[in-house]
Every structure is written in structure tokens, then in C-alpha cells.
C-alpha positions in Angstrom: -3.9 1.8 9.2 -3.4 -0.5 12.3 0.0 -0.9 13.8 1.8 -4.0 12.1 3.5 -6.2 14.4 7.0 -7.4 12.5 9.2 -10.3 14.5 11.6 -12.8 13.8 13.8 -11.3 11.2 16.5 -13.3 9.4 18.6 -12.2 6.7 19.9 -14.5 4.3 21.1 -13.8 0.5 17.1 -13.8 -0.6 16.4 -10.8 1.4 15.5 -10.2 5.4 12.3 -12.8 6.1 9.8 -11.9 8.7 6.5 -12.8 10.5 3.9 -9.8 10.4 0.6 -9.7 11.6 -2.1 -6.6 11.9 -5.7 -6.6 12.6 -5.8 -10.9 13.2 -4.8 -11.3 9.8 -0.3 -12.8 9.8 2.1 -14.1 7.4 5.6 -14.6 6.6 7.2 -12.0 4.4 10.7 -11.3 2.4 11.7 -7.9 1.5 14.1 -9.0 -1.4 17.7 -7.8 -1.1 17.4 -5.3 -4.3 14.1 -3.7 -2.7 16.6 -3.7 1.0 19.7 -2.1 -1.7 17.8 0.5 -3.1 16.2 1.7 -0.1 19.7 1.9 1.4 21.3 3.3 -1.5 23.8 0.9 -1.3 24.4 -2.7 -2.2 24.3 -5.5 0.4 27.0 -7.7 0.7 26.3 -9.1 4.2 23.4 -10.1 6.3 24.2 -7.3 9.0 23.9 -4.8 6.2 20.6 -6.2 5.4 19.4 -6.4 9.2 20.5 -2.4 9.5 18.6 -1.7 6.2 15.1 -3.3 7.4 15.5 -1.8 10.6 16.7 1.6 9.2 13.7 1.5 6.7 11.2 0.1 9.0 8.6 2.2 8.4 8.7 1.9 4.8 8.5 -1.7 4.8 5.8 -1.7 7.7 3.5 0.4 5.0 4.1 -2.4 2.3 3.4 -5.0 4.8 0.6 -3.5 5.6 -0.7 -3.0 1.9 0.3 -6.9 1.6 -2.1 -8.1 4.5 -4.8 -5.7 3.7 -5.0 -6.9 -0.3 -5.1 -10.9 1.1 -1.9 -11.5 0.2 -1.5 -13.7 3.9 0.4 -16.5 2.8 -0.9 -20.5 3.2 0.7 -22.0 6.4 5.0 -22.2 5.9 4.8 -20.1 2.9 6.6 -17.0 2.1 4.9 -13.8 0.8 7.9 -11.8 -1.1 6.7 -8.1 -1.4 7.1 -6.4 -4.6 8.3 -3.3 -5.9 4.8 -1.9 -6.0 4.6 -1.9 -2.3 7.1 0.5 -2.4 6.7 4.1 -4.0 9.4 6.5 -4.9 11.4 3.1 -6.2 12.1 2.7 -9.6 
């Protein structure tokens, strides 16, 4: 697995959206605010909370990202790839 490049994060009550890019393949992402809730074990009232989840969990999310861009899920142009549950083992 190639390092994946995450920038530009912004958290809003969807999730925390970012641009990712590995191996000349990018897209936009979301990690959802229940996948961010879970992985902190606590609920996420507040756009910093969600920033210090991603971050905290950066690894995690980096994997799924990865998985995400290596299955074609690159989004069209503008459009937003919102990773899934699946990406993420050990969640129920």
C-alpha cells in the first residue's frame, strides 16, 4: 500500500470531507460523523470534535481511503465519495 496523501479537511455536520490521492489516482472523500463517533467512542457534537477524531484515527481512515481508491471508487470531478462501514473493520 502506497502512502495516501489526505488534505483539505472540513468538518461539517455530514462528517470531516477531504481530498486524497495515492498512486495518480484522487478524489474527494467524507468519513460520515457515526463512522468519526464510533471510532472515538464518543458522540460528536462539534466540528472540533470531528477534526480531533480524523486526525486521532488517521491511520484508520488512511487504510479505508486507500481501499476506496484502489476498488475505483475515485469520484467524477466535484463529487463526493462517502466511505462506508465496510472500509472500516472491527466496527459494528
Amino acid at each position: 500500500m502506497s502512502k495516501v496523501e489526505m488534505t483539505g479537511m472540513q468538518a461539517s455536520t455530514d462528517g470531516v470531507a477531504f481530498s486524497a490521492s495515492a498512486a495518480g489516482t484522487q478524489g474527494l472523500f467524507l468519513v460520515p460523523v457515526d463512522i468519526l463517533s464510533d471510532l472515538a467512542c464518543s458522540s460528536m457534537d462539534f466540528e472540533d470534535e470531528m477534526l480531533e477524531a480524523f486526525a486521532a484515527h488517521s491511520g484508520v481512515i488512511e487504510k479505508a481511503t486507500w481501499a476506496a481508491l484502489a476498488d475505483g471508487q475515485a469520484a467524477e470531478a466535484g463529487e463526493r465519495v462517502v466511505l462506508s462501514r465496510a472500509g472500516f473493520p472491527g466496527l459494528d
